[in-house]
C-alpha positions in Angstrom: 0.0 0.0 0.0 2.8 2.3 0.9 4.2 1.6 -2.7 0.7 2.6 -4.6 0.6 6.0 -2.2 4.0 6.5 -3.3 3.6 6.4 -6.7 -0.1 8.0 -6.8 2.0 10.9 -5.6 4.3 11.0 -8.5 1.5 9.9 -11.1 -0.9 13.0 -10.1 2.1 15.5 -10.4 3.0 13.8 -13.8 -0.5 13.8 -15.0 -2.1 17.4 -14.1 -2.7 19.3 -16.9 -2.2 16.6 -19.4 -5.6 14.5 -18.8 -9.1 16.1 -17.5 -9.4 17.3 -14.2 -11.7 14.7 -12.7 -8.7 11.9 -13.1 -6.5 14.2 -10.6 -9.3 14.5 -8.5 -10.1 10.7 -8.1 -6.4 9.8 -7.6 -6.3 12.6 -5.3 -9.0 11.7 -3.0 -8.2 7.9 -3.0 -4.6 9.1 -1.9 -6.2 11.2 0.9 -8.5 8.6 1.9 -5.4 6.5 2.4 -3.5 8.4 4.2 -6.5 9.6 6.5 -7.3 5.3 7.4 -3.4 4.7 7.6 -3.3 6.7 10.6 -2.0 5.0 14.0 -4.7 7.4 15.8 -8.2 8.2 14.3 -10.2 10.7 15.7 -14.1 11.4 15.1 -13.1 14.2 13.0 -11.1 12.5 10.7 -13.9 9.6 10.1 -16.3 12.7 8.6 -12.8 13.6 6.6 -12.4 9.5 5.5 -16.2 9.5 4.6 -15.9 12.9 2.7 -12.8 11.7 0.5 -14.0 8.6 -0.2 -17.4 10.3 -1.0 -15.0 12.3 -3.5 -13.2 9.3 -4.9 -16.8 7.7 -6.3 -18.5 10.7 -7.3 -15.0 11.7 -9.7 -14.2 7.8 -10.8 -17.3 8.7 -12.7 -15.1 9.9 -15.5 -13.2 6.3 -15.9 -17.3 5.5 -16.9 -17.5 8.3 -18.9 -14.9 8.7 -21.3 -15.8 4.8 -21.6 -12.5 3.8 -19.9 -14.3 1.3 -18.0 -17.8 -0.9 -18.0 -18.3 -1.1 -14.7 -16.9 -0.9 -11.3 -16.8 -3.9 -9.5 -13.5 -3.6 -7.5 -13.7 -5.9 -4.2 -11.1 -3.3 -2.7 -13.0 -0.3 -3.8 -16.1 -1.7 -2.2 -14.1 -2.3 0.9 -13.6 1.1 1.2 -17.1 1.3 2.2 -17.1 0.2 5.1 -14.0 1.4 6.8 -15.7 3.7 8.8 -17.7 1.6 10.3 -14.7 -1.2 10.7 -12.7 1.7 12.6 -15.5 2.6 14.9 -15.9 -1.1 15.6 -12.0 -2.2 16.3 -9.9 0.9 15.7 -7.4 2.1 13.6 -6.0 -0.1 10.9 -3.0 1.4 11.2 -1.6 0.0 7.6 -3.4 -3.1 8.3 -2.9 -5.3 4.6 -5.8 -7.2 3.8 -3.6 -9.8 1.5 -2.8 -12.3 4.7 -7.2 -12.7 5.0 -6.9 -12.9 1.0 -4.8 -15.5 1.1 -6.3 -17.7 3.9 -9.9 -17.4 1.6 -8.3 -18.2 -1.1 -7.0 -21.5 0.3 -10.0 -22.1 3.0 -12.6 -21.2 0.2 -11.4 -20.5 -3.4 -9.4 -24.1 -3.9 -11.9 -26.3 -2.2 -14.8 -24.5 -4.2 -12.6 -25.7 -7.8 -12.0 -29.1 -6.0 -16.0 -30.3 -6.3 -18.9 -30.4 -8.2 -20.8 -27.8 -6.8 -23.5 -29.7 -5.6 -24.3 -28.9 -1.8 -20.9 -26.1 -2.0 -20.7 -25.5 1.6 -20.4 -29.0 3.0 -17.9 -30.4 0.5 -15.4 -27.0 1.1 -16.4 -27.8 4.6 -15.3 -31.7 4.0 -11.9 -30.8 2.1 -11.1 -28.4 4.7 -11.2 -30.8 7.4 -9.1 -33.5 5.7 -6.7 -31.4 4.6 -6.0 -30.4 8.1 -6.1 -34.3 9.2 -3.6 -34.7 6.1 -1.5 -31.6 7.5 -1.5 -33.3 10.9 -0.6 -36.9 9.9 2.4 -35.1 7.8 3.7 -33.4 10.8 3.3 -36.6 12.9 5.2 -38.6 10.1 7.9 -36.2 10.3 8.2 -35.9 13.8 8.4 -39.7 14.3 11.0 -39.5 11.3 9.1 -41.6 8.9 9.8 -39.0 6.1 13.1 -39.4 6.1 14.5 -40.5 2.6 12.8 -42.1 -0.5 11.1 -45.6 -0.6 13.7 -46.9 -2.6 16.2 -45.5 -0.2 14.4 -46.9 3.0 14.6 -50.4 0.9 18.6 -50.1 0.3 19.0 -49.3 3.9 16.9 -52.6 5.0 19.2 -55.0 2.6 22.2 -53.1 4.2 23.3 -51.8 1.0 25.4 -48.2 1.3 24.1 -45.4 -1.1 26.5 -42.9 -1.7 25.4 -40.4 -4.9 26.8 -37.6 -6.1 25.0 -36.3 -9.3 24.6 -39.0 -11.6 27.1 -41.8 -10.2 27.4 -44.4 -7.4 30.1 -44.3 -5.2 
């Protein structure tokens, strides 16, 4: 996030003048919304400040729609937006808070086991994978703790006829 503000700073100086005025002002108020919710300390003020920027940001993205840059809007993180206010009321400042660690856990608690069935009755199958991939995550950890992954099968079987392996690249020593 720091990385977008950072640039969104040098992309509005770069762009003023040379596109119409309602571009500067979208990038200008998401850039102000995101500094205003990155804030270690929010006050009640500033949520009427958040609200207003971010009121800013939708009404001037308008001319993305207009000038037929885009269909449609249907940006999970731009819909997010919504409801900081509310989320900072409820459990504080975000202070820089990244979603992408809760993307990531939906994508493998939800988005894999969803591609991994046939639709049919979705929530008890993700529900199903879910668990036995966790018993398979266990059993793994077990396996490894009692040192049963330790080599290959072929490897095991050398070792149980007594036979030395010794490789190095493509030869026996």
């Amino acid at each position: 996030m720091q990385l977008l503000i950072s640039a969104l700073q040098v992309y509005i100086a770069a762009i003023e003048g040379h596109v119409p005025k309602d571009i500067v002002r979208t990038f200008r108020a998401f850039l102000e919304f995101c500094y205003l919710v990155r804030r270690n300390v929010i006050m009640e003020t500033m949520l009427d400040e958040i609200d207003d920027a971010l009121q800013r940001f939708h009404r001037y993205r308008e001319v993305f729609h207009n000038f037929n840059v885009i269909n449609s809007f249907s940006l999970p993180q731009q819909h997010s937006m919504m409801h900081y206010n509310y989320l900072i009321c409820q459990f504080g400042a975000p202070n820089g808070l990244c979603s992408s660690i809760t993307e990531l856990k939906h994508i493998k608690a939800v988005k894999r086991p969803y591609r991994r069935m046939n639709h049919f009755q979705a929530l008890g199958q993700m529900l199903k994978i879910n668990q036995r991939l966790d018993k398979l995550a266990a059993a793994r950890l077990d396996f490894k703790q009692r040192g049963m992954l330790n080599g290959t099968c072929v490897s095991q079987s050398f070792e149980a006829l007594g036979a030395k392996l010794c490789f190095t690249g493509h030869h026996q020593c």
